[in-house]
C-alpha positions in Angstrom: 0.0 0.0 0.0 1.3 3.5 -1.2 2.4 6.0 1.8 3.5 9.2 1.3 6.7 11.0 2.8 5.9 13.0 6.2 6.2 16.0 4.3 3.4 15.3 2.1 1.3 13.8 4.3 1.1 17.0 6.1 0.8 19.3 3.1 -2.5 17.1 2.8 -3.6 17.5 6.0 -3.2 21.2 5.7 -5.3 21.1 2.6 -7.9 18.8 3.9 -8.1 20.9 6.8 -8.5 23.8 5.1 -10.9 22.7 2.9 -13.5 23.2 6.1 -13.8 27.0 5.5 -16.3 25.4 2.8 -18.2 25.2 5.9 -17.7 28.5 7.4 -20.9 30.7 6.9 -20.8 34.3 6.9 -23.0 36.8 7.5 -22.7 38.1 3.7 -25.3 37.1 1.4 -24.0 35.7 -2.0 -25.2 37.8 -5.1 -28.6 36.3 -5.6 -29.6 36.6 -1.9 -30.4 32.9 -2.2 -27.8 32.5 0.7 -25.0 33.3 2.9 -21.5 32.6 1.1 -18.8 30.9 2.6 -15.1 31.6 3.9 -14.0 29.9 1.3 -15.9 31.7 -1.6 -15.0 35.1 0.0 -11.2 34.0 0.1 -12.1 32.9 -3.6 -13.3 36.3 -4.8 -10.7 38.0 -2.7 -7.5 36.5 -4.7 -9.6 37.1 -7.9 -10.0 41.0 -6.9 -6.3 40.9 -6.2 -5.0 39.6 -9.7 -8.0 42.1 -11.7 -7.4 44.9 -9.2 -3.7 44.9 -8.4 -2.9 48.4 -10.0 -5.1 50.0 -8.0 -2.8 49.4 -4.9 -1.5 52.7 -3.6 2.0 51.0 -3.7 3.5 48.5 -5.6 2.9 44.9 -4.3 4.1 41.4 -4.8 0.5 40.1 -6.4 1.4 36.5 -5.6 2.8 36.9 -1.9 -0.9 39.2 -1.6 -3.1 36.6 -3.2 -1.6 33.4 -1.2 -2.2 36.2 1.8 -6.0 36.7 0.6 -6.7 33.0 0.4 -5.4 32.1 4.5 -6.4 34.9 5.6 -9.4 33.1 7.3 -8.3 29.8 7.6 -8.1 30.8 11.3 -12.0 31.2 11.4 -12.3 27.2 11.0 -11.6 27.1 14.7 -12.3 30.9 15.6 -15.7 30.7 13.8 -16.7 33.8 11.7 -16.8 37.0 13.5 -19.6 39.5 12.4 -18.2 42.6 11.6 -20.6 44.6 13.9 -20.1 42.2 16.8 -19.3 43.9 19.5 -19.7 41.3 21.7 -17.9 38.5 19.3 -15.2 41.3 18.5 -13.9 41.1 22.6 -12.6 37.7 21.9 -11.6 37.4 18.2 -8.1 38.1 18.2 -7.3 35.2 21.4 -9.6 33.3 19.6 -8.1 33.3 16.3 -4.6 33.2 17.8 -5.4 30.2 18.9 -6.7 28.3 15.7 -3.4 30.2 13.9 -1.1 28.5 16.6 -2.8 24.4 15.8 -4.3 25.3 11.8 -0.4 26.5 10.1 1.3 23.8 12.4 -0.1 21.2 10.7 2.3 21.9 8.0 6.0 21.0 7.6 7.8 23.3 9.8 9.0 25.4 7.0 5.6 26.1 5.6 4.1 26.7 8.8 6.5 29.1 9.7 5.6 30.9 6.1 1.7 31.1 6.3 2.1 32.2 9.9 3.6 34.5 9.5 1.7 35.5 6.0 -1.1 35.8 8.9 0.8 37.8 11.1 1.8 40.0 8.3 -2.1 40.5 7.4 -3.5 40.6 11.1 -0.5 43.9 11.5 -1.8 45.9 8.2 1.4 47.4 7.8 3.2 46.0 4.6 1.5 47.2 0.8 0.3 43.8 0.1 -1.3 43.5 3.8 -2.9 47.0 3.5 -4.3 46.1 -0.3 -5.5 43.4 0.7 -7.3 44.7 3.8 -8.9 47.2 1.3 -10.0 44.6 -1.1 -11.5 42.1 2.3 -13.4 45.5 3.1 -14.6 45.8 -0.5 -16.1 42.1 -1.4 -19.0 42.3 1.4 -19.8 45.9 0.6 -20.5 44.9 -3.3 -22.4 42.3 -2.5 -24.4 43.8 -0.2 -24.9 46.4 -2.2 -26.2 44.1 -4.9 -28.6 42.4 -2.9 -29.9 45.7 -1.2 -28.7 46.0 1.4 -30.0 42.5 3.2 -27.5 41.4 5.9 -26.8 45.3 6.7 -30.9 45.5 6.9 -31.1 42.1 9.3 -28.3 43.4 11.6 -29.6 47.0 11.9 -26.3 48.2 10.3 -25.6 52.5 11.0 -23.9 54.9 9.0 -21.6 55.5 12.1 -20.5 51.8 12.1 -19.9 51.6 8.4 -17.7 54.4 8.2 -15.7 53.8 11.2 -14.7 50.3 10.1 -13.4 51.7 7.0 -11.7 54.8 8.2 -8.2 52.7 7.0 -9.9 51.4 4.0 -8.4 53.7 1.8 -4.6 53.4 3.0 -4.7 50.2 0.4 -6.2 52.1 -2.7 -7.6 55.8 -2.7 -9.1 54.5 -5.8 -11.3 51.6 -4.6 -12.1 53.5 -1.2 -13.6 56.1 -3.2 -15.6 53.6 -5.2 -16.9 52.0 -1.9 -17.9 55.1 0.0 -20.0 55.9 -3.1 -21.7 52.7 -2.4 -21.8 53.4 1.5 -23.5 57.1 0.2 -25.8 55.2 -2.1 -27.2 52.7 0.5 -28.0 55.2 3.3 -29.9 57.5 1.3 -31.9 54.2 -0.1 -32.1 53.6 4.1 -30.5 50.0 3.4 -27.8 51.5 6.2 -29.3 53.3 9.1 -28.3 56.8 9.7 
């Protein structure tokens, strides 16, 4: 009977494993309304905005080292569970939450490779480098377009306000002047249609 290497074997595991943000719901509504998407179809959209939207960026970025950064990015919330953004409650104990999913998830992998995507994580959780930031911008994006394409439904079930919206963004633009100003027109657009509470 065939057995893989070590190595291998965990590479699979790590891809098995991460194969369970399939199961990850978020509080997003895919673009028909039919249903909420998934972690993994948000990572999925995410490293397709990153390879269409790249020039955008307000600095230059390395599009791979972004996109793999895009598609872990919430690897974490297979453990952590998703955290709604306008959780207040949920928001106190994300970050020990997801440190510890980080800490068990990435170790599954060969030593080298966890040390990588950890600290690909770590890099995106800080919001400091170009990639990190551009990607930040474009994880802020996804959920506004679709809400705004199914008017407003997930902002309208959780009561969403002007105030909130705009506060969670206020760094939104430090990864593309260009996209933030496309978003706030769609922010602008959904309060006066009173899809986001003023």
């Amino acid at each position: 009977m065939y057995q893989p290497d070590d190595r291998l074997k965990k590479q699979m595991d790590f891809i098995l494993e991460a194969d369970k943000e399939k199961n990850i719901t978020r509080q997003t509504y895919i673009n028909d309304a039919s249903r909420k998407e998934t972690d993994a179809e948000h990572a999925f959209s995410l490293a397709l905005m990153v390879s269409v939207l790249s020039e955008y960026s307000e600095r230059p970025i390395d599009k791979l080292r972004t996109m793999e950064m895009v598609l872990i990015h919430d690897l974490v919330e297979i453990d952590a569970g998703d955290t709604y953004a306008y959780d207040n409650e949920g928001n106190l104990t994300k970050r020990e939450r997801e440190l510890a999913a980080a800490e068990r998830i990435f170790n599954i992998l060969p030593e080298d490779q966890a040390k990588y995507y950890r600290e690909l994580w770590d890099e995106f959780e800080a919001d400091e480098t170009p990639e990190a930031q551009f990607a930040h911008t474009l994880d802020r994006t996804q959920p506004v377009m679709l809400n705004d394409l199914t008017d407003g439904k997930a902002w309208r079930e959780h009561n969403v306000k002007a105030e909130q919206v705009f506060k969670r963004n206020e760094y939104t633009h430090r990864g593309s002047q260009k996209i933030w100003e496309y978003v706030k027109a769609l922010f602008e657009e959904n309060i006066d249609k009173g899809n986001i509470e003023k």
